[in-house]
C-alpha positions, 0 to 999 in steps of 0.5 A: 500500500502506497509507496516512497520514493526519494533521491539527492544526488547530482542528477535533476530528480525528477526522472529519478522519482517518476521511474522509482514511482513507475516500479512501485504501482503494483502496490497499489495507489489512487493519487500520486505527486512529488516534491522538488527542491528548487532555489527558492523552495519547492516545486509540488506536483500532485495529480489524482488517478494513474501515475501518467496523470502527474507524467504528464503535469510534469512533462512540460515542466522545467525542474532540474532540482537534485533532490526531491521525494515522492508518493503514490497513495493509496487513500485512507484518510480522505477521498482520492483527490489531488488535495488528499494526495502527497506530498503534505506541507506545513505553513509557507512549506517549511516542512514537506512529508510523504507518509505510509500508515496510518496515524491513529491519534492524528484527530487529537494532535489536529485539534491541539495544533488547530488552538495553535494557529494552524489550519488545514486544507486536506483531510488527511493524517498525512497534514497533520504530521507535516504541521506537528513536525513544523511545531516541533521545530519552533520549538527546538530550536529549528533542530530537524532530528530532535522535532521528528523525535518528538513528533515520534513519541507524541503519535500512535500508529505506523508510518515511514515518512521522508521529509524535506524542509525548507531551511535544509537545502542538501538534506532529507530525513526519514523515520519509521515505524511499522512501515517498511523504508530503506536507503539504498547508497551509491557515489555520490548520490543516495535513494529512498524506497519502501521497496527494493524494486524503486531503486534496483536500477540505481544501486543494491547496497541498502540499509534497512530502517528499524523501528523507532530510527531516523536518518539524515541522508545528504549527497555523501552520507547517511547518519542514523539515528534512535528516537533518542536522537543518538547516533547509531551505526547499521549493516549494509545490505547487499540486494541479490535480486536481478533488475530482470526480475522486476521486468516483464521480459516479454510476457504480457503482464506480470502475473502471466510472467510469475505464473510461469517463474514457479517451477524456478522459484520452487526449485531454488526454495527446495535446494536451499533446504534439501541436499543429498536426500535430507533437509537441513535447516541450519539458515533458520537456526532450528535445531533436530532437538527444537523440533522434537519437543513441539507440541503444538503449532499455530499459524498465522497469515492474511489472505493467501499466506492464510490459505497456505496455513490451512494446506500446512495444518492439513500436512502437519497433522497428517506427518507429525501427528500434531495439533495445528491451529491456523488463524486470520492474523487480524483475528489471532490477537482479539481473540486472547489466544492461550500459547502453551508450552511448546508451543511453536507460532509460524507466520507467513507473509510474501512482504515480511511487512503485513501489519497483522502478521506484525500484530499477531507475531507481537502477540506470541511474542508477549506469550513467550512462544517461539516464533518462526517466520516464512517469508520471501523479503530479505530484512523485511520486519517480520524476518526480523521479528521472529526468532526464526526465518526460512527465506523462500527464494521466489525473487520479487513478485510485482503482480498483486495477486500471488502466485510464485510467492504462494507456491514456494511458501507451500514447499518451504511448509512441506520440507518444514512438516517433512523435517518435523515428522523425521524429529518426531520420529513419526515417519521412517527413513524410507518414507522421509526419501519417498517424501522428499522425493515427491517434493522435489519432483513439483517443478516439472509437474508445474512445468508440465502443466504450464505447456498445456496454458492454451487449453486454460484459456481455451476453457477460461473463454467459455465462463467470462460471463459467468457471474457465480463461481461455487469452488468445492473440495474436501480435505486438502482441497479445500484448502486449494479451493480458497485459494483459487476463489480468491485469486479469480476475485482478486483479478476477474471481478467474477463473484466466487465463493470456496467452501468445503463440499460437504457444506453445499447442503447446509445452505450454499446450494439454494444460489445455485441457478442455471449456468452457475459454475462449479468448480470441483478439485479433487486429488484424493481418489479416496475422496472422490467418489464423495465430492463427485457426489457433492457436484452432481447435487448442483447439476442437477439444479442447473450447474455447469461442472469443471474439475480439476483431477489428477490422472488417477481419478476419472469422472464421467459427470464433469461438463469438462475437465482438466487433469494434473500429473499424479502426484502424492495428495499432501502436495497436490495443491502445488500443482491443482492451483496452477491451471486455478491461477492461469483461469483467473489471469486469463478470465481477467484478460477477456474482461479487460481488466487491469491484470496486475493492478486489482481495483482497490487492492495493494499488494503489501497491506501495511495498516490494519 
């Protein structure tokens, strides 16, 4: 949600701002602007809409400052308009900001600064930083770390602000809490982000801000700072990631590209755990002996990274023999959880920077429980959080709808369960080899399916127009079948819905009409009779069947099918979402949707 950008250097900042900007739209945003210093002060730039609006402000514009920020909004406080847009400033622009978060007192402090003199012209929270900070200058003196300490200890809330100001000319600051920000350093020249992808063409040598910390970023240099305004020193980061990654390399879009990037993803998770038939996990810091006194796991996630959850519990149950509980993070923590000993919390999340993955892993954290995360960012808060990380090794993911990031937490969740059941003792040495060797063999499953895309889109032209989509499975099915309910909503717009088969009767069949789609996936031939079962109830009632199967499971009641490779039915799901995933891109092409940015969605949800 939202994203920063900032330079100074000695090149005119404005490209700079647009092309950093242009790599961070998938997280999606309503409003864009920018701030640039010129002799005087500042020139600010803001537009409502796409990001070529303000391109095209800017185009005739002649501004060859060196050092600017900017933002693309995602509107929380305040409609999408060009005056609710950022950059905010305070009186004559002494103070300028660009924030992520929310400020949840923001209301109060408004009140106390309007008894002060200062009026307001948005109805933003962001304004209200840029005034409280301006306060807080006068009052020390005009000292910028000390007025942003204050301004740090006086809100509630998250955020990652760059701000300029006025009297400052070959300076920015920046400041964060609960909200990602980084600082990527080069010759000469230094660059702002709350992603990596804005500045990747730029430089890869970056500092992460933690929480509570402030920096002063000036042409040759960066001073980083507690809240207490002490200096304090930080580790460079070199980015592994390849500029190529955030391009689309030919494909269409996005999605389609990470889509067909799964089988290399997932490859390069597996062979950072396994080698010669055995899973190490020596990075995350787990030991065989951590791992044989668990009793007990929950696990944590939003939306897709939940769905992941569900398939875990599903296969650690079924391996190790252990109670899993799985729960919405933004539920976790209201619902006063009870972490007993030997309890092990697991968060997943692709940005490492979900604020309700946060939330809930600061809940265990309270509890005393130790806590492991999975995560696809490098240094990103929740790998920092956690007592734990097993990095996936799925490269940066730029379609808002998740699709490698999914595939390659699912595998890093079976080697985990697979190395767990071995500590426990609940499987043997043969089985471990067997299951291991099912794991492995995922990416040219994937790959198989991937060559078959044009019968996909060939069946996603049939049901365009379709207006309820009813996915049903049992068991671990049913896990795959959320997922795939989700990404059709995320990206065709089409009305979905995933429940588990059983439950149609109770109440779901009485909105099944005529040309209703029913989208049955199932990988258990154990299983299957009963699920076909479930199907046939709708078409009797006027439904059009599709399933998913794998090749061992035949029916003669689908209206059409499409069949998977065979494969071990704890890790089905790796290969039944993939057609799920190509039919939700695909169905969104022909609708003429805007694939890799969702209405109204963002792809790193970073407030409550």
């Amino acid at each position: 949600m939202c994203g920063i950008v900032g330079y100074i250097g000695n090149k005119p900042a404005k490209d700079i701002l647009l092309n950093g900007l242009s790599k961070l739209e998938y997280r999606g945003y309503d409003s864009a602007g920018v701030a640039i210093r010129n002799e005087n002060g500042f020139d600010i730039i803001k537009s409502k809409g796409k990001l070529e609006n303000l391109k095209n402000k800017l185009k005739d514009k002649n501004l060859f400052g060196t050092c600017g920020i900017g933002h693309t909004r995602w509107a929380t406080h305040g409609e999408p308009t060009e005056f609710n847009a950022h950059p905010h400033n305070s009186y004559n622009e002494n103070v300028v900001v660009v924030h992520n978060g929310i400020i949840e007192n923001y209301l109060e402090i408004k009140e106390k600064l309007v008894t002060y003199g200062y009026t307001f012209y948005s109805q933003t929270d962001t304004e209200v930083i840029a005034k409280l900070i301006d306060f807080y200058l006068n009052e020390t003196n005009q000292n910028p770390i000390q007025a942003i300490s204050k301004f740090m200890l006086r809100v509630t809330g998250s955020y990652a602000l760059a701000i300029m100001f006025k009297n400052l000319k070959d300076e920015i600051y920046v400041a964060r809490k609960d909200s990602p920000l980084i600082i990527g350093i080069c010759n000469n020249e230094n660059f702002i982000a709350s992603d990596v992808p804005a500045i990747l063409r730029y430089t890869k040598d970056v500092y992460y801000l933690d929480n509570y910390q402030m920096a002063k970023i000036s042409t040759n240099s960066t001073i980083f700072y507690n809240i207490d305004g002490m200096e304090v020193k930080k580790k460079l980061t070199h980015i592994q990631m390849d500029l190529s990654s955030a391009e689309k390399n030919g494909f269409e879009h996005f999605m389609l590209k990470e889509i067909h990037e799964q089988p290399e993803a997932i490859e390069k998770t597996i062979k950072s755990l396994v080698k010669n038939e055995d899973i190490f996990l020596d990075r995350t810091g787990i030991t065989n002996d951590f791992l044989s006194k668990i009793e007990n796991i929950f696990i944590i996630g939003c939306g897709s990274a939940y769905h992941v959850g569900i398939t875990l519990k599903y296969v650690f149950e079924k391996l190790a023999n252990i109670n899993v509980q799985v729960d919405f993070a933004s539920e976790f923590r209201y619902r006063n959880p009870v972490l007993l000993k030997n309890t092990l919390l697991i968060v997943i999340s692709q940005s490492g920077e979900t604020a309700d993955s946060l939330a809930g892993l600061k809940e265990a954290k309270k509890q005393k429980v130790p806590t492991l995360g999975i995560v696809n960012v490098v240094g990103s808060s929740i790998a920092r959080e956690v007592d734990y990380v097993l990095y996936t090794l799925a490269g940066p993911e730029i379609s808002v709808a998740t699709t490698k990031a999914y595939s390659a937490q699912l595998v890093a969740g079976y080697l985990l369960a697979i190395k767990l059941a071995e500590c426990k003792n609940k499987i043997n040495q043969i089985t471990r080899k067997e299951l291991i060797k099912d794991v492995i063999e995922i990416p040219d499953k994937i790959s198989v399916i991937l060559k078959r895309q044009n019968e996909i889109q060939m069946l996603s032209s049939k049901f365009v127009n379709v207006k309820n989509i009813f996915l049903i499975g049992r068991n671990i099915d049913y896990a795959v079948v959320l997922e795939g309910s989700l990404k059709m909503k995320e990206v065709s717009y089409i009305h979905t819905e995933a429940y588990p088969a059983g439950e149609l009767k109770h109440g779901t069949i009485s909105l099944i009409e005529n040309n209703s789609l029913v989208i049955g996936s199932i990988s258990n031939i154990n299983l299957a009779e009963k699920t076909f079962s479930n199907m046939l109830e709708t078409k009797s009632r006027g439904a059009i069947l599709l399933g998913f199967l794998t090749k061992d499971i035949r029916s003669t009641i689908c209206d059409y099918v499409f069949e998977v490779p065979q494969i071990n039915p704890l890790f089905a799901n790796s290969l039944v979402i993939v057609p799920m995933q190509i039919m939700s891109y695909y169905l969104s092409v022909l609708k003429g949707n805007d694939v890799d940015k969702p209405r109204n969605l963002a792809k790193s949800v970073t407030v409550e």
